[in-house]
C-alpha positions as CSV (number, residue, x, y, z in Angstrom):
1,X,-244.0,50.6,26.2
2,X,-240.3,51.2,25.4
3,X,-239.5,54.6,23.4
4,X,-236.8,54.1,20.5
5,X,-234.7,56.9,21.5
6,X,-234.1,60.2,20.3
7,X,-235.6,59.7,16.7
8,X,-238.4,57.8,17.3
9,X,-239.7,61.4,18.3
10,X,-242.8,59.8,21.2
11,X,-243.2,56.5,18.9
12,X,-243.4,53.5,20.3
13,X,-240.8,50.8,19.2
14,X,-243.6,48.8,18.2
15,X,-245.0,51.5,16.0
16,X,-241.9,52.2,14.1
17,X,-241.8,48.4,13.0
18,X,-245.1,48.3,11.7
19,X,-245.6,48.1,8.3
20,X,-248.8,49.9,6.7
21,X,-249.1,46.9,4.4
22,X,-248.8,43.6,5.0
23,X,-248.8,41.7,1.3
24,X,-248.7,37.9,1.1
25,X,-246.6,36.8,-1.5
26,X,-243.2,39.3,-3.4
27,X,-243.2,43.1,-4.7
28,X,-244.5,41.3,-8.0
29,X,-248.1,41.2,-6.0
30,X,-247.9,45.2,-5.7
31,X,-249.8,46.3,-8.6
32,X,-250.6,50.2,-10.1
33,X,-254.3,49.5,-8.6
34,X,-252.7,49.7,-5.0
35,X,-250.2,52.1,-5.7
36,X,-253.3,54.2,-6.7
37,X,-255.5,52.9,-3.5
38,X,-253.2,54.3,-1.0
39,X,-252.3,57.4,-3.4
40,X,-248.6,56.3,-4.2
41,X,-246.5,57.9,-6.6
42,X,-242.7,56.7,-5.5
43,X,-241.5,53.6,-4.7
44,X,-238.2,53.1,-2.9
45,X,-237.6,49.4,-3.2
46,X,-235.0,47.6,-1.1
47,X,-232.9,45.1,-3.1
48,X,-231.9,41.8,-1.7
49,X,-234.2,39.4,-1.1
50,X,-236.9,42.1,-2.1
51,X,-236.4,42.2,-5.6
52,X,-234.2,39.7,-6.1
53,X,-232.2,36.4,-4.4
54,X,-229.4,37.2,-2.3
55,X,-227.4,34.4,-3.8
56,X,-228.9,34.8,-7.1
57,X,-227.3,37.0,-10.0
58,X,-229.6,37.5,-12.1
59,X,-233.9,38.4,-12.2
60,X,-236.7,37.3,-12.4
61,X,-238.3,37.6,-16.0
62,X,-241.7,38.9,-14.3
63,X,-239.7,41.4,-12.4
64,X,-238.4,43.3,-15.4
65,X,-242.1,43.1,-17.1
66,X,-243.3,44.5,-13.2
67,X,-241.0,46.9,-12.9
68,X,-242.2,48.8,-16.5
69,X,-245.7,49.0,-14.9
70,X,-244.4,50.5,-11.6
71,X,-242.3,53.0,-14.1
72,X,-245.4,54.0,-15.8
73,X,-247.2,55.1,-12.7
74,X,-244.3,56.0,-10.1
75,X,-241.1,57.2,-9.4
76,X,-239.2,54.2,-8.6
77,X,-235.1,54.2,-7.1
78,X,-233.3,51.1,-5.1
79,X,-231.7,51.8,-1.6
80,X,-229.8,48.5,-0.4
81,X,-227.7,47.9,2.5
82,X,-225.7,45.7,0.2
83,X,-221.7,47.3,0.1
84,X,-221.4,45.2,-3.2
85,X,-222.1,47.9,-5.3
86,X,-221.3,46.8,-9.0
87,X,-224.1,43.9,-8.0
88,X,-226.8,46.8,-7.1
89,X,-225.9,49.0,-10.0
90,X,-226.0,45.7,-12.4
91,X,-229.7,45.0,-11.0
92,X,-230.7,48.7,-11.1
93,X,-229.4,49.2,-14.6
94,X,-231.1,46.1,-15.7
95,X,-234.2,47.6,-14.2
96,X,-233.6,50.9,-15.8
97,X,-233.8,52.7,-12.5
98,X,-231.5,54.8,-10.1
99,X,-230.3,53.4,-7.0
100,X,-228.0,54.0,-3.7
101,X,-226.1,51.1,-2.4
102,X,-224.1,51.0,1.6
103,X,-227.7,52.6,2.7
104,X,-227.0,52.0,6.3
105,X,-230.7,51.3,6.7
106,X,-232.4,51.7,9.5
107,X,-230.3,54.8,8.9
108,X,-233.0,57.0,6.9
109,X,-230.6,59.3,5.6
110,X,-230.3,57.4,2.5
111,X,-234.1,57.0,2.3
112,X,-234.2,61.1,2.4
113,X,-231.8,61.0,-0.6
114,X,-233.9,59.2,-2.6
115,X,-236.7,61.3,-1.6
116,X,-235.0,64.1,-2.3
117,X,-234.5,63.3,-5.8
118,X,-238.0,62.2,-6.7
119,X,-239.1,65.5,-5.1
120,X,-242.6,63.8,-3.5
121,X,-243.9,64.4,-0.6
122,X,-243.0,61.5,1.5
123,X,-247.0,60.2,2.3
124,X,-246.9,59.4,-1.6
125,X,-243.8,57.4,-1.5
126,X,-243.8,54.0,-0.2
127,X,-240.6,52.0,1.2
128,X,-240.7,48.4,0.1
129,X,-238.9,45.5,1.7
130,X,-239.1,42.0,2.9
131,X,-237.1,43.0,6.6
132,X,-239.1,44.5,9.5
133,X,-235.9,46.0,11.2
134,X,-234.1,47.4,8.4
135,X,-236.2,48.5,5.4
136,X,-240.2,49.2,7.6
137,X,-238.2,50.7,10.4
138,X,-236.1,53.1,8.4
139,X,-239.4,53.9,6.3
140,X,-241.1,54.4,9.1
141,X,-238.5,56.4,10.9
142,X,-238.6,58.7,7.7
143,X,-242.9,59.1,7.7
144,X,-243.3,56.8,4.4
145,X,-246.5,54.5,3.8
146,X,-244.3,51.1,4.6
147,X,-245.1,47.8,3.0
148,X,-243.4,44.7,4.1
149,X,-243.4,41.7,1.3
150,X,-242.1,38.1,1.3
151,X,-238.9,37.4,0.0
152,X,-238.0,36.9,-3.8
153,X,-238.4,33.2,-4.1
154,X,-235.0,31.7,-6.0
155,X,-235.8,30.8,-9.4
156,X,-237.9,27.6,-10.2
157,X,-238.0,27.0,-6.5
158,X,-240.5,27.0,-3.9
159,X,-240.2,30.0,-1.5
160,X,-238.3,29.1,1.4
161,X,-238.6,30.6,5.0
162,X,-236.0,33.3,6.0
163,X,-234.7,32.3,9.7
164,X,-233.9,36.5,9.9
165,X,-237.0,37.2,8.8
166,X,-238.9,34.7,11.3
167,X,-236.6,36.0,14.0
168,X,-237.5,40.0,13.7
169,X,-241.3,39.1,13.3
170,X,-240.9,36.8,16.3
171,X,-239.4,39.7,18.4
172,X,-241.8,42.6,16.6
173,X,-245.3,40.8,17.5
174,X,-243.7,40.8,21.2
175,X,-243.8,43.9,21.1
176,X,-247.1,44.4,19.4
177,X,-246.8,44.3,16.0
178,X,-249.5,42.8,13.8
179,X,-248.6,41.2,10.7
């Protein structure tokens, strides 16, 4: 089994890309039923791709109308690797929700920040993305309940496939991973 190095702390590689949750279909299929299943009460939801397009401006009209029911029930804040940050803070103030852009991630020092300011323990806060090797292995590295989703579909088309995304799930069910 190959170790991941200092901060994997004993866990295997292929434990530290393994999401807790597996959904078919975007973040609009998490729901306050699940959050409350797996006794969630922060969200840390990557941006691109995730919640929305990375060649698209602007959102989808069911993720504003999503993201008041996630409000209502958790602590929500975006962390995106994306440097661009007047597009993150335009998402995130559409959204009506904090956010950290240049997050490094798998880096979880950013993750931590978040944390930090939603003060939760971190087995009720869930890191959210649609990439196995940046946003479930920095929310694993950090001890969160990790849920990998599909990509944000662009709007009024079909979902497309993400050559990334079939890349690291490729190289994570080598090692192990079940998805």
């Amino acid at each position: 089994m190959l170790a991941f190095g200092a901060h994997g702390f004993g866990m295997s590689f292929s434990h530290l890309l393994q999401p807790d949750l597996v959904l078919t279909g975007s973040v609009l299929a998490i729901s306050p039923e699940l959050l409350s299943q797996h006794h969630i009460k922060g969200l840390i939801l990557d941006v691109d791709d995730t919640l929305v397009p990375l060649r698209q401006a602007e959102t989808n009209p069911d993720l504003s109308r999503w993201m008041i029911q996630m409000k209502a029930v958790a602590s929500v804040w975006l962390v995106s690797n994306n440097i661009n940050a007047n597009r993150i803070s335009r998402i995130a103030d559409l959204l009506e929700v904090p956010y950290i852009s240049s997050a490094g991630k798998p880096s979880g020092r950013k993750l931590k920040q978040a944390l930090a300011a939603m003060d939760l323990p971190f087995d009720q806060v869930a890191m959210v993305g649609d990439r196995l090797f940046t946003d479930i292995l920095a929310g694993n590295r950090v001890g969160l309940f990790t849920i990998l989703v599909d990509p944000m579909p662009v709007l009024n088309q079909p979902p497309r496939p993400s050559p990334i995304r079939a890349i690291e799930v490729m190289i994570s069910q080598y090692f192990g991973v079940t998805l």
